[in-house]
N, C-alpha and C positions, 0 to 999 in steps of 0.2 A: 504493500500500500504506500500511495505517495506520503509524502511529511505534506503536512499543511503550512500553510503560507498565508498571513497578515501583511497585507499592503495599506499603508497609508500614505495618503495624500487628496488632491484636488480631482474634482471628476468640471468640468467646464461644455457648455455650448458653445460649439465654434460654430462661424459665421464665411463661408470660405468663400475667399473671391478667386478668380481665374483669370488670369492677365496673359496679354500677347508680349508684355513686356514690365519691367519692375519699374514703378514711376520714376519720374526724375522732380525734383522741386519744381513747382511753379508750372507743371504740366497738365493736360487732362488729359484723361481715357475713359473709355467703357470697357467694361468687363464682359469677358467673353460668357461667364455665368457665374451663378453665386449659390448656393446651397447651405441648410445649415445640417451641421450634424454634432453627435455625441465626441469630446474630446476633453484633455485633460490629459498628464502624464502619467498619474498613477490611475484614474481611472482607465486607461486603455490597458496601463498592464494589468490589471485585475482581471477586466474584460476578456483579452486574451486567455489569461493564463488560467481562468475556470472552466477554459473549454479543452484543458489538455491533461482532463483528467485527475486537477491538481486541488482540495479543497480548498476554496479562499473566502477568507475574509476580508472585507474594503472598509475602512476606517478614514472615516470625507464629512464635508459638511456642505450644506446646500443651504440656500436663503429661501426666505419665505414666501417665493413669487412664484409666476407661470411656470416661470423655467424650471426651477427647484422642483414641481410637480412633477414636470415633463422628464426631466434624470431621474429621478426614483423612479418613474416607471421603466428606466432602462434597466435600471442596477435590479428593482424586483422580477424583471423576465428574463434577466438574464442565468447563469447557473451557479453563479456567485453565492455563498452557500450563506454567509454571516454578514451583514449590513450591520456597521456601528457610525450611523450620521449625526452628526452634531447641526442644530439650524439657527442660523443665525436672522435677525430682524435686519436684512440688506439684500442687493441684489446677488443672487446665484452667479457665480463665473461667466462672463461670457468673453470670448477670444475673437478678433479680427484674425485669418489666416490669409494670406495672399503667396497665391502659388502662381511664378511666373513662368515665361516659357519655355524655362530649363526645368519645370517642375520643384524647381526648391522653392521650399516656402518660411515664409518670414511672418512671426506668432506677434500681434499684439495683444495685453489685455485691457480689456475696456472698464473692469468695477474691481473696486478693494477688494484685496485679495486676506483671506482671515486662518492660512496657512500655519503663519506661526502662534493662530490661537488654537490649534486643532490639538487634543490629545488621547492617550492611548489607555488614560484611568483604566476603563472598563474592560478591556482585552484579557481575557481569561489566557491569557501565555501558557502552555505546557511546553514538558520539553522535547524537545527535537522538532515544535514548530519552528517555521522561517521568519523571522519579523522586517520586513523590509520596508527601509524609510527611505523612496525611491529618492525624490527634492525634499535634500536636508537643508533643513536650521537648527540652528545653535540652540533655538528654545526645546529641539528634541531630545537632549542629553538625557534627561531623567526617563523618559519612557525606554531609551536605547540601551539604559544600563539597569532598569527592569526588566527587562526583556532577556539581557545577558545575564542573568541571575538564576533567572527562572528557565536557564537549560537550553535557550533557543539558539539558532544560526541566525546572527545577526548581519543584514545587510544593510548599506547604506550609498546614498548618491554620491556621485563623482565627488559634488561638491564639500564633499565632506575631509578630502583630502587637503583642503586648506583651512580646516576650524581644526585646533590644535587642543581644543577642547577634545574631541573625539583619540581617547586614547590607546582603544583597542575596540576591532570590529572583524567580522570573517569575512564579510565584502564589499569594498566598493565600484559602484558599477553605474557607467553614465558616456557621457561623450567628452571626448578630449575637449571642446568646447566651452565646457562647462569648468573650467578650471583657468588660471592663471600660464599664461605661455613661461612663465618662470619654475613652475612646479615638476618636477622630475618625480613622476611616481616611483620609482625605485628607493628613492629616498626616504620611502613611507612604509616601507612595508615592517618597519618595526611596531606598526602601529596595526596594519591591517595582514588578513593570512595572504589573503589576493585582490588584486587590482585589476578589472576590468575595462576596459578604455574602448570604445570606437572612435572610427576617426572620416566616418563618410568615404568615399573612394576605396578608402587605403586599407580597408580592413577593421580587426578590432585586434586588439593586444590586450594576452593575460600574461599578468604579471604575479609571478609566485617568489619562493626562496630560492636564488640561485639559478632561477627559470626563466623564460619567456614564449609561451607559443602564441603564434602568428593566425589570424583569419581570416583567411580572405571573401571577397566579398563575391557574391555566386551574380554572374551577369545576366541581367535581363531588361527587358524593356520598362521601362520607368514613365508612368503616369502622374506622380504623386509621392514624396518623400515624406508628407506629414507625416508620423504615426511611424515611419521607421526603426527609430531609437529605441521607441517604447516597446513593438514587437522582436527587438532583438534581447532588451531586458524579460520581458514575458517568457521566450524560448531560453533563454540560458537560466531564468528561476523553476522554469517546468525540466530542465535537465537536473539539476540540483534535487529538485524535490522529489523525482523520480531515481536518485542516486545514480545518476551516469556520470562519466569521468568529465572531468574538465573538459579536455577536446572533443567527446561528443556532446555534452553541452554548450560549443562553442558553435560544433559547427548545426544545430538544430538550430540557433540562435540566428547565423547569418541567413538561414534558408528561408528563414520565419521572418524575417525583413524582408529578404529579396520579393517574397511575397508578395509581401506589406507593399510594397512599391508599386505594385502593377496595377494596384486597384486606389479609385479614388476615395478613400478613408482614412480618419483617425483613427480609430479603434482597430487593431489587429485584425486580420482574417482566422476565423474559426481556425481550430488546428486540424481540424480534418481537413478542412484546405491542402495548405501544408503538407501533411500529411501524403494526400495524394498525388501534390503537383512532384514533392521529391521520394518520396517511396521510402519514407524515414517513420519510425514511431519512438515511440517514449521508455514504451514495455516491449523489452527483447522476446 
């Protein structure tokens, strides 16, 4: 049986525009079309990663409007097994996405964001669940060192490689991006067992003791980069919680993106997608 997996973070309505090209100041254009769908970094890897077999629980908070309505009814149909939402009197997440015509796309967000007020009080931690605090902040220390108390495999965001506060973790995992071009993960790994890194084109790099394997990135026709990131952290926690080795949760991870790319979505493609397009599964 898999280990279960606690994700927290933001589930958000993105707004996505489609451009022939990325503005320039002082320009206009029309958009070639505009859709909104379900998005949010930890809500997609939730999303994702309930459909591969992996119990989850989402630890989020929604405001108390339309849209708040309209996310819980994603998160209750989806197979996400444990909803712990906190609701605040404000508007729900919503994101500007503009995807240009290299298909990269560039995130704004539009309302207060109440991330660093979200906590994990209520999470019944047992051990050898995975508690994953995909977008760290500093104000998650106490939950991160509950959690590491109480038995569990502790992950956390890239970003966590530069709060010095974070003394010891089993992973961090995000995009080379999300860190300071000064930080040499290798540096870090006194602090963490392994370091996960992608790096868009170039692959993804795990960084271990003494180690580094390499992953590269599976080529395909690309639609859509939203939601990539997050379907590559989905597949390397659904390897993890399924107890496969590093490198086969590396490379479930880039396949589960390459995916991700091809279709015009935030949220991950089911993993029987996946599944079927590479002829991979979870359980040998």
């Amino acid at each position: 049986m898999a280990k279960k997996v606690w994700v927290q973070g933001p589930i958000a309505l993105d707004t996505v525009v489609y451009l022939s090209n990325f503005p320039t100041p002082g320009s206009f254009m029309n958009a070639l079309r505009t859709e909104q769908r379900t998005g949010g970094t930890s809500a997609n890897v939730a999303l994702g990663l309930c459909t591969a077999s992996v119990e989850t629980g989402f630890v989020s908070y929604l405001g108390n409007d339309e849209v708040g309505k309209q996310l819980l009814k994603v998160l209750e149909d989806s197979l996400i097994k444990d909803l712990l939402i906190t609701y605040f009197e404000d508007k729900t997440n919503h994101a500007l996405v503009l995807v240009d015509e290299k298909s990269e796309r560039t995130i704004i967000s539009m309302t207060t964001p109440h991330l660093r007020e979200l906590r994990m009080d209520d999470v019944p931690f047992k051990t050898g669940d995975i508690a994953a605090f995909i977008l760290w902040r500093e104000e998650f220390l106490a939950d991160l060192l509950r959690a590491k108390a109480a038995g569990c495999f502790t992950v956390v965001g890239a970003g966590a490689l530069a709060d010095s506060s974070v003394t010891q973790a089993d992973l961090a995992i995000g995009s080379r991006n999300d860190l300071p071009a000064a930080i040499n993960p290798v540096d870090h790994l006194d602090r963490f067992t392994s370091i996960v890194l992608t790096d868009g084109m170039h692959g993804a790099v795990l960084y271990g003791s003494g180690s580094e394997i390499r992953q590269p990135v599976f080529k395909v026709e690309v639609k859509d980069t939203t939601g990539a990131g997050d379907a590559f952290i989905a597949g390397y926690l659904a390897g993890m919680a399924h107890e496969l080795s590093a490198t086969q949760s590396l490379e479930i991870a880039a396949k589960w993106a390459a995916s991700a790319v091809q279709s015009e979505s935030s949220v991950p493609p089911a993993f029987e997608v996946v599944k079927e397009q590479w002829g991979i599964d979870l359980i040998p």
